[in-house]
C-alpha positions as CSV (number, residue, x, y, z in Angstrom):
1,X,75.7,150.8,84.6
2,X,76.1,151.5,80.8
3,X,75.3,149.9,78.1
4,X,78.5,148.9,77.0
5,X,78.7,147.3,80.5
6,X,76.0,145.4,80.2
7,X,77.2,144.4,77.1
8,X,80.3,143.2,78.3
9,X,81.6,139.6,77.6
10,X,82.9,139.1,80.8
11,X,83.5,135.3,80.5
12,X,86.0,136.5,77.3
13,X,87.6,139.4,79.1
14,X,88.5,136.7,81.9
15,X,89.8,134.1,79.7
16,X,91.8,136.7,78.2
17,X,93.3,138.0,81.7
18,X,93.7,134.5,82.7
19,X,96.3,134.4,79.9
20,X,97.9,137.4,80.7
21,X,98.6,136.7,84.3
22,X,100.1,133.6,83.5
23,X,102.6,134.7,81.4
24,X,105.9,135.8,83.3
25,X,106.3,134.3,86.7
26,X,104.0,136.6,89.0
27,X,105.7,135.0,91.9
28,X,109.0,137.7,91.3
29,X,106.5,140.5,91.6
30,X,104.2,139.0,94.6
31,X,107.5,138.8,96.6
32,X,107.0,143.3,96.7
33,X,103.6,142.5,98.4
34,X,105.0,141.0,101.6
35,X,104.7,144.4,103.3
36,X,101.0,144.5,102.4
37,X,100.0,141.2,103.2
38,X,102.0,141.0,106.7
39,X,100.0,144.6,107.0
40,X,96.8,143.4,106.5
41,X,96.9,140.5,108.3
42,X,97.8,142.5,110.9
43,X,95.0,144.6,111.0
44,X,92.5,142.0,110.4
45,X,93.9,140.0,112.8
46,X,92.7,136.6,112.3
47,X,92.8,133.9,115.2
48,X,94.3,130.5,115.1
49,X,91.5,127.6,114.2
50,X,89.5,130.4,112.1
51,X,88.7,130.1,108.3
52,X,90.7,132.2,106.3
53,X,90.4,132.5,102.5
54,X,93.0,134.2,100.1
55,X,91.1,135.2,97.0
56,X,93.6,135.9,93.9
57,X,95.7,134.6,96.0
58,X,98.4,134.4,92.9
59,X,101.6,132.2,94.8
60,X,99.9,132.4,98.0
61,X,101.4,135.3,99.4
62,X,98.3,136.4,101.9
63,X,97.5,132.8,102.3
64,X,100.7,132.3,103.9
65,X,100.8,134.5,106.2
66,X,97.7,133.8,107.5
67,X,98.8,130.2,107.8
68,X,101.5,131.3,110.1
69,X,98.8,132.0,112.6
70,X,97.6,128.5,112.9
71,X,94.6,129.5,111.1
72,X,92.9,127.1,108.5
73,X,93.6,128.6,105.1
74,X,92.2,128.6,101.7
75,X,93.6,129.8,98.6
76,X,91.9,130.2,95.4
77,X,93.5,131.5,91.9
78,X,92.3,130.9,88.3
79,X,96.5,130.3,87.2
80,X,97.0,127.1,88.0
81,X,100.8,127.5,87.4
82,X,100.5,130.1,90.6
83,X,98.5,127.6,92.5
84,X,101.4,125.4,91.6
85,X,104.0,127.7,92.7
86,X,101.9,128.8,96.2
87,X,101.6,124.7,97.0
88,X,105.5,124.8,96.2
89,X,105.8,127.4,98.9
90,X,103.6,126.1,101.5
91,X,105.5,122.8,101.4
92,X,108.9,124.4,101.6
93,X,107.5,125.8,105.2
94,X,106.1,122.9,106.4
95,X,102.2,124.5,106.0
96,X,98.9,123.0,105.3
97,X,96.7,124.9,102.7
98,X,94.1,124.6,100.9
99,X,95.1,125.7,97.5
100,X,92.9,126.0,94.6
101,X,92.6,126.5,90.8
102,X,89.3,129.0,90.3
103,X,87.6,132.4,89.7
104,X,87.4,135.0,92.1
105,X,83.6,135.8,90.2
106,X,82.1,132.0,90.7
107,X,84.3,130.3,94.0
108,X,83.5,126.8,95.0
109,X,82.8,127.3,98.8
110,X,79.4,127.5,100.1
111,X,78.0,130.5,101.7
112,X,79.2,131.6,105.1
113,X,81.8,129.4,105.5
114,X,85.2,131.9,106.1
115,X,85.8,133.7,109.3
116,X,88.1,136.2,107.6
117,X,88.4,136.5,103.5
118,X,91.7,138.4,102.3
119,X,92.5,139.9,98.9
120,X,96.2,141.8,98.4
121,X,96.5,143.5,94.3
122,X,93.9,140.3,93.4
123,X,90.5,140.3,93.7
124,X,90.5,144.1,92.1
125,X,91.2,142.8,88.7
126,X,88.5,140.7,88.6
127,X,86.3,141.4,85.1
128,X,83.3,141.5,86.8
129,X,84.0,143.4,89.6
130,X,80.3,143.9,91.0
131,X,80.1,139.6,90.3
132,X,83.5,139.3,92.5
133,X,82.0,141.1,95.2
134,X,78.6,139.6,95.8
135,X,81.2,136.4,95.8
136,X,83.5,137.9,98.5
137,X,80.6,138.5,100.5
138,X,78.8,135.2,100.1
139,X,81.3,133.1,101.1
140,X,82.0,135.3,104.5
141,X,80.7,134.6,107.8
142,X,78.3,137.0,108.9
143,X,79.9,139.0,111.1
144,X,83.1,137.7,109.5
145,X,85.9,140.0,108.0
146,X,87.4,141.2,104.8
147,X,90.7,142.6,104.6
148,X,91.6,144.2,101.4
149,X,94.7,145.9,99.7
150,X,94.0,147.7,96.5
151,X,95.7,150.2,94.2
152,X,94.7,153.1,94.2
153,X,94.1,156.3,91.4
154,X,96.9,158.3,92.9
155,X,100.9,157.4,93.4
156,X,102.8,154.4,91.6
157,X,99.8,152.3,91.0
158,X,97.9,154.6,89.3
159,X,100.6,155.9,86.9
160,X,101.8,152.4,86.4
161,X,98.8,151.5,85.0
162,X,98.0,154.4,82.9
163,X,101.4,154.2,81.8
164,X,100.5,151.0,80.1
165,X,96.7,152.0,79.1
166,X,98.3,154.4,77.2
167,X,99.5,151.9,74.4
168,X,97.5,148.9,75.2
169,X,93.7,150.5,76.1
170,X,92.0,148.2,78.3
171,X,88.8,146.4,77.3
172,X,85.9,148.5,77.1
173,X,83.2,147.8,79.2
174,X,85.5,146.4,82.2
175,X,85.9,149.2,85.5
176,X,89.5,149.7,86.1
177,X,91.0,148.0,89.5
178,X,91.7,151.2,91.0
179,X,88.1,151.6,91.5
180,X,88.6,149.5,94.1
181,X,91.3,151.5,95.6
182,X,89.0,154.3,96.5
183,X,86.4,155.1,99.1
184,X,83.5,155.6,96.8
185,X,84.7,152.3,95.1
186,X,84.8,150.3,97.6
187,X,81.1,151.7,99.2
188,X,79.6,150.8,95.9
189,X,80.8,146.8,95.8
190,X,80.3,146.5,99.5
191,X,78.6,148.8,101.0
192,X,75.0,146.9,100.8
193,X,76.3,143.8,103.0
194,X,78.8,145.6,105.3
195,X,78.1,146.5,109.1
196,X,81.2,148.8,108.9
197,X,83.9,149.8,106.8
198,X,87.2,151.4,107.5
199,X,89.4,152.5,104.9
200,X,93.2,153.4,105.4
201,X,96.0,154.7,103.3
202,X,99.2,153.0,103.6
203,X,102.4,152.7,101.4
204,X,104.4,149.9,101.0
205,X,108.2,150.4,99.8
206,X,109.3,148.2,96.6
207,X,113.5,147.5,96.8
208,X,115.0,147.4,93.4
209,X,118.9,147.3,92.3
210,X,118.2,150.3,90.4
211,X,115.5,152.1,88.0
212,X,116.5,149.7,84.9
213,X,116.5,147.0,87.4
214,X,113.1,147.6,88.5
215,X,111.7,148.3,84.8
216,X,113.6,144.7,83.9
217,X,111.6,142.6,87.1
218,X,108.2,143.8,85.5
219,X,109.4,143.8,81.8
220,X,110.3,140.1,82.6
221,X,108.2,138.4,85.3
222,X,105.1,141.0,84.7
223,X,102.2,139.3,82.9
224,X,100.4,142.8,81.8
225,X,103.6,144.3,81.1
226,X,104.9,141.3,78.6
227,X,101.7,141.2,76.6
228,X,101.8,144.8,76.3
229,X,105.4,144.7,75.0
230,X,104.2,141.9,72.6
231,X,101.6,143.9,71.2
232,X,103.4,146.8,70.2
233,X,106.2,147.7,67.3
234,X,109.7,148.3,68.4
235,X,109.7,151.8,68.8
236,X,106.9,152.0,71.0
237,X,108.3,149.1,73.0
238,X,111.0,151.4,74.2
239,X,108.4,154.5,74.9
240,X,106.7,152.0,77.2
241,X,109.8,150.9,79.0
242,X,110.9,154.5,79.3
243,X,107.7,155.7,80.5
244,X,107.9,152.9,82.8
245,X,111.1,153.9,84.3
246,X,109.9,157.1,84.5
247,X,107.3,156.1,87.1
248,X,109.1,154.0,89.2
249,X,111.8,157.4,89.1
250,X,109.5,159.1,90.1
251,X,108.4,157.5,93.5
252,X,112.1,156.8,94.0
253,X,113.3,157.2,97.8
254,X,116.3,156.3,97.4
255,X,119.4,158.6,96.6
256,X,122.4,156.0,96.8
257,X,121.6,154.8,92.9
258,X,119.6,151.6,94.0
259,X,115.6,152.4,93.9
260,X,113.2,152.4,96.8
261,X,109.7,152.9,95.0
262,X,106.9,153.9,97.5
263,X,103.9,152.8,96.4
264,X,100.5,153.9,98.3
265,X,97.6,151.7,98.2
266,X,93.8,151.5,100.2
267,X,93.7,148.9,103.1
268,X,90.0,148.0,103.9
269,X,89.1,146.2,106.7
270,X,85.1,145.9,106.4
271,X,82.8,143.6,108.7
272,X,80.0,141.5,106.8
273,X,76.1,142.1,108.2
């Protein structure tokens, strides 16, 4: 760990991100993580009657899912207009979840109490990321499991994000999410309480109208991709759009003028000591 690091206001960096992510309506982005969640859930497999928490759950995407199993569900998200919008959601199906406003790095659950914790694009942008972990294991069953999708360094995630670092640096001192998209990554924040991990790429297929179509969801409903465009002149406004529709062109599938974006990403399915 560096200096800088240790230096690290993380309590500011997460009252800052907290901002960002509620800005825009994340909820028109979450709806492109279906595929992971259903994916995940899935894999994890997590019985009806057992605890299941969604950490970062944003509009309760995982969450719900898992509540379609009959399982008892937790949610927990530190934007309470997502919480809002995930309670919204359950209600429309007829589901009972546990929805709450907090932070992945301190949760309000005692230890051991979730058969199966979850985390789809969330608990990887946690400012503390070694903080969110010891969390995510803490409040895990032993012998319980975690079920993660990340982004990873390489394919759409990875250029989306650099596309943006590239006008609006993130803060120093904070590990980039993607970290958490790789093997290494993921051995480092876990690997101390795990009994096993198993990592798997998979890619998950975002449907857009077309390339301006998909630049205009993110450059609308995006929380990182509106304060970006806030903080920068005109001119390089447009250089970050284009750049953005040049990454979303370039993981384009589709040849019919609409855009199919495949976007890879880590599934972890790891089992707690």
């Amino acid at each position: 760990m560096t200096d800088e690091t240790q230096s690290t206001d993380y309590a500011e960096v997460t009252k800052r991100q907290q901002e960002t992510w509620a800005t825009g309506d994340f909820n028109e982005i979450a709806r492109q993580n279906v595929v992971m969640a259903e994916a995940l859930c899935e894999a994890v497999d997590p019985h009806p009657g057992q605890r299941v928490l969604d950490i970062a759950c944003g509009s309760g995407t995982a969450a719900l899912v898992a509540g379609r199993r009959y399982c008892e569900v937790s949610g927990i998200d530190y934007v309470p207009e997502l919480i809002d919008r995930a309670n919204a959601r359950a209600q429309a199906n007829g589901q009972q979840i546990d929805f709450r406003v907090g932070d992945a790095q301190d949760m309000p659950f005692p230890d051991d109490t979730f058969d199966v914790v979850l985390s789809v694009y969330g608990v990887q942008f946690a400012a503390d990321q070694e903080q969110a972990a010891r969390e995510l294991l803490r409040v895990c069953k032993p012998g319980g499991k975690i079920g993660l999708a990340g982004p990873t360094p390489e394919g759409w995630s990875g250029d989306w994000f650099e596309a943006h670092a590239q006008y609006v640096p993130p803060p120093p001192g904070v590990e980039s999410p993607l970290r958490w998209g790789t093997a290494e990554g993921i051995e480092e924040l876990l690997g101390a309480g795990i009994r096993s991990i198993e990592n798997t790429r998979r890619t998950a297929l975002q449907y857009y109208r077309s390339i301006d179509h998909a630049v205009e969801v993110f450059s609308t409903y995006f929380g990182p991709t509106l304060q970006a465009l806030e903080q920068l002149d005109p001119a390089d406004q447009e250089n970050l759009l284009d750049d953005l529709g040049d990454v979303m062109d370039r993981y384009n599938r589709a040849t019919d003028g609409t855009a199919i974006v495949e976007n890879q990403y880590l599934q972890t399915i790891a089992i707690k000591d």
